[in-house]
C-alpha positions as CSV (number, residue, x, y, z in Angstrom):
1,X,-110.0,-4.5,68.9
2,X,-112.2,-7.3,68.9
3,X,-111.2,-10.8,69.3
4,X,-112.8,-11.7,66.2
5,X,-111.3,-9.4,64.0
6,X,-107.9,-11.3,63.8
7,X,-107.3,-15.3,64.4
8,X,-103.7,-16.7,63.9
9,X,-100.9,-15.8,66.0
10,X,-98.9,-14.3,63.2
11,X,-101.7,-11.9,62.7
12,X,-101.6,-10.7,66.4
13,X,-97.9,-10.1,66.3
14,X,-97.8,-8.6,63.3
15,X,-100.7,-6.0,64.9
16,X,-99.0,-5.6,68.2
17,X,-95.7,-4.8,66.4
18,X,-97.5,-2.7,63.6
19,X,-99.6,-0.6,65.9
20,X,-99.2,-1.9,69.8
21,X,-95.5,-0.9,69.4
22,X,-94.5,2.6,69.1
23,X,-97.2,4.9,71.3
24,X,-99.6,7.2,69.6
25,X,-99.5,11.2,70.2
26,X,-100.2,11.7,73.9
27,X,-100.0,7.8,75.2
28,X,-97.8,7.7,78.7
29,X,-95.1,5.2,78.3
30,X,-95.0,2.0,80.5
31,X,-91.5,2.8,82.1
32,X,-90.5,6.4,82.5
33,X,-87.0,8.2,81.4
34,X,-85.4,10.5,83.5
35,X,-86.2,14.2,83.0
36,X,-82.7,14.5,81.5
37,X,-83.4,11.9,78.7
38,X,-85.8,11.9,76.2
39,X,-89.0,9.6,76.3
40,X,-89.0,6.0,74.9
41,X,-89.7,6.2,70.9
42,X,-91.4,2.5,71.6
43,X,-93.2,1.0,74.4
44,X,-91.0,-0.9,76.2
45,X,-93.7,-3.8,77.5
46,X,-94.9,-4.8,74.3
47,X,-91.6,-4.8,73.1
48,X,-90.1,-7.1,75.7
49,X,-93.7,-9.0,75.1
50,X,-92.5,-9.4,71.4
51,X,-88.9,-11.0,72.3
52,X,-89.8,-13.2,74.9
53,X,-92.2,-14.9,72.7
54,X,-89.9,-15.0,69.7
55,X,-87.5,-16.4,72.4
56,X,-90.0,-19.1,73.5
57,X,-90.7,-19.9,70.2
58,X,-87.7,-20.9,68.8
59,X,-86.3,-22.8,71.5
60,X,-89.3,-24.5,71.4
61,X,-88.6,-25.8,68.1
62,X,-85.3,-26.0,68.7
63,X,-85.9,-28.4,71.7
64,X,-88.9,-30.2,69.8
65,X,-86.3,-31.0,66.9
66,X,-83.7,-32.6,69.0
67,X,-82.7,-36.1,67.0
68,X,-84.0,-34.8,64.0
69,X,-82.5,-32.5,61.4
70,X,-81.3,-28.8,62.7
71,X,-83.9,-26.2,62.1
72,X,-82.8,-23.7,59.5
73,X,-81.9,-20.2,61.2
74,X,-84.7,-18.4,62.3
75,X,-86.0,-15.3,60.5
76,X,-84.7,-11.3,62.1
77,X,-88.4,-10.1,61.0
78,X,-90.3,-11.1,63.9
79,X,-93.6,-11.1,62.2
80,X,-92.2,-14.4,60.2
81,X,-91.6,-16.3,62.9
82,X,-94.7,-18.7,62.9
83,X,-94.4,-19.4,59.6
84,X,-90.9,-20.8,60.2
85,X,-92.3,-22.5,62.9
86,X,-94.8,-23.8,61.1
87,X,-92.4,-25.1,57.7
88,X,-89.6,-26.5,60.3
89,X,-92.0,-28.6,62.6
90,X,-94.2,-30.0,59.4
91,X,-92.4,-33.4,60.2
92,X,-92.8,-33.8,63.8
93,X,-94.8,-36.7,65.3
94,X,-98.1,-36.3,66.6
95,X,-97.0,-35.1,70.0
96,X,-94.7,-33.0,69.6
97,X,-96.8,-31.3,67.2
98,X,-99.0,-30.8,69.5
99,X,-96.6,-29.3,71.9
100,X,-96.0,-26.6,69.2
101,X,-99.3,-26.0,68.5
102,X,-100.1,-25.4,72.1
103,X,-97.3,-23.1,72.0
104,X,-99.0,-20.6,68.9
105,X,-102.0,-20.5,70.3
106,X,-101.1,-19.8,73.8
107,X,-98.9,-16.8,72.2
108,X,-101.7,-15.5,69.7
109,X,-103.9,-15.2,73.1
110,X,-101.2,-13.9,75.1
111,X,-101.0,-11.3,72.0
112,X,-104.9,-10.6,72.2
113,X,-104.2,-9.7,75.8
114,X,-101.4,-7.7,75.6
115,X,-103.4,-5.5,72.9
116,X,-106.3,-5.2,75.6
117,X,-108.8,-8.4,73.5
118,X,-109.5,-10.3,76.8
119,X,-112.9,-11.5,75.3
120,X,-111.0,-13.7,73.7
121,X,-111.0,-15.8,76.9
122,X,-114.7,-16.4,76.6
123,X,-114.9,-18.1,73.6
124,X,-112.9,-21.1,75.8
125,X,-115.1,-23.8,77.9
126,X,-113.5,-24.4,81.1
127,X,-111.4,-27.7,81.2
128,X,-113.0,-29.0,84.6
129,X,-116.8,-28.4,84.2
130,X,-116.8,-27.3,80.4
131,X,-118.6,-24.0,81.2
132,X,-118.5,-21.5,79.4
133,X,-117.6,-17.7,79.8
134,X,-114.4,-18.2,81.4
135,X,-112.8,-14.3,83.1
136,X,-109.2,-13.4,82.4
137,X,-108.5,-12.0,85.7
138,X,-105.5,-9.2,85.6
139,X,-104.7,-9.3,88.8
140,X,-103.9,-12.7,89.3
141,X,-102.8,-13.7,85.4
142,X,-105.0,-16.5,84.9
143,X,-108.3,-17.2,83.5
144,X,-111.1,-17.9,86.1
145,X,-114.4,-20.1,85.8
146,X,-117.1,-18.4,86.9
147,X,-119.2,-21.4,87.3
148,X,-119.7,-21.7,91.1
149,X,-120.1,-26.0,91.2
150,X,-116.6,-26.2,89.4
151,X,-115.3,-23.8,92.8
152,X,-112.7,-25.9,95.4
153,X,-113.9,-27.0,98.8
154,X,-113.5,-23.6,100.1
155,X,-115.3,-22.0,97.8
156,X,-112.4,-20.3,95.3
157,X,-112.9,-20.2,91.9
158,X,-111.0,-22.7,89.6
159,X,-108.0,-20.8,87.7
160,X,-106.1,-21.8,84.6
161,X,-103.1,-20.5,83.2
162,X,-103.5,-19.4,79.4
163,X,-100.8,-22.6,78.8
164,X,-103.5,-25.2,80.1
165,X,-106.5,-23.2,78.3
166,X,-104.3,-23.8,74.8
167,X,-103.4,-27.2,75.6
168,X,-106.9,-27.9,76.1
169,X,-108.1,-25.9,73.3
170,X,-105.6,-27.7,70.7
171,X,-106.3,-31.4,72.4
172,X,-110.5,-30.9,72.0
173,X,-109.6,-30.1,67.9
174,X,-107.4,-33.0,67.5
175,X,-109.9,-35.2,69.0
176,X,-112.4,-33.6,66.7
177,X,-110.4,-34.7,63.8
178,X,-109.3,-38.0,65.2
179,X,-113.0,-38.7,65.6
180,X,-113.9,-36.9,62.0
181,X,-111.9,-39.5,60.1
């Protein structure tokens, strides 16, 4: 999979459930049965991958609608679950919509990850020095800056969490806007 081959969260779910999901002939499973059970039919990662962020999302909603109207129940089909996002935050202010925005695209990388896409980091400047070619490093969970003058006093590389890379992302492309108008 390459990270230009698919671009909107809803896309990347809908792929990770579709084809990330249930294991192909000969794949070892994540977590392992006892030898007097059967083997998982799905695997078990992506599938706690997909309710956690289904999770996130609409409490995220739900928290970014406080004072307003209650959102209208969320959709069972997973795969529909940024679109619903999407239809029950269309009235939310500037910031808030921003918070949800942040949200998507931190999942739909977070997606590109868990399907083995971390290219997709690179095409990110990094927030400090605005260098490009930022790492995703799997050992640590972050995304690195390889840039050596954007490294700490003592020489350790600047890290960012995917949530500070999509905050940034989504801030640079409303100020783009704001400044297009």
């Amino acid at each position: 999979m390459h990270s230009g081959d698919i671009t909107s969260p809803a896309d990347r779910l809908r792929l990770l459930q579709d084809e990330y999901l249930t294991p192909r002939a000969g794949h070892r499973a994540e977590r392992t049965a006892t030898t007097t059970e059967p083997s998982t039919p799905i695997r078990l990662a992506v599938f706690d991958h997909i309710r956690a962020s289904v999770t996130e999302a609409v409490e995220t909603v739900v928290a970014n609608r406080e004072g307003n109207t209650a959102p209208t129940q969320p959709p069972n089909d997973p795969r529909l679950v940024y679109r619903w996002m999407v239809e029950e935050t269309a009235d939310l202010d500037a910031s808030r919509q921003q918070v949800i925005d942040s949200l998507m695209y931190r999942q739909g990388l977070q997606h590109a990850i868990v399907m083995g896409d971390t290219d997709i980091i690179r095409r990110h400047p990094c927030p400090s020095c605005v260098t490009w070619g930022l790492v995703w490093d799997d050992d640590r969970e972050q995304v690195v800056c390889p840039n050596r003058y954007c490294a700490d006093d003592y020489g350790q590389p600047t890290t960012w969490t995917l949530a500070q890379i999509a905050e940034d992302h989504i801030a640079r492309k409303n100020h783009r806007a704001a400044r297009a108008t």
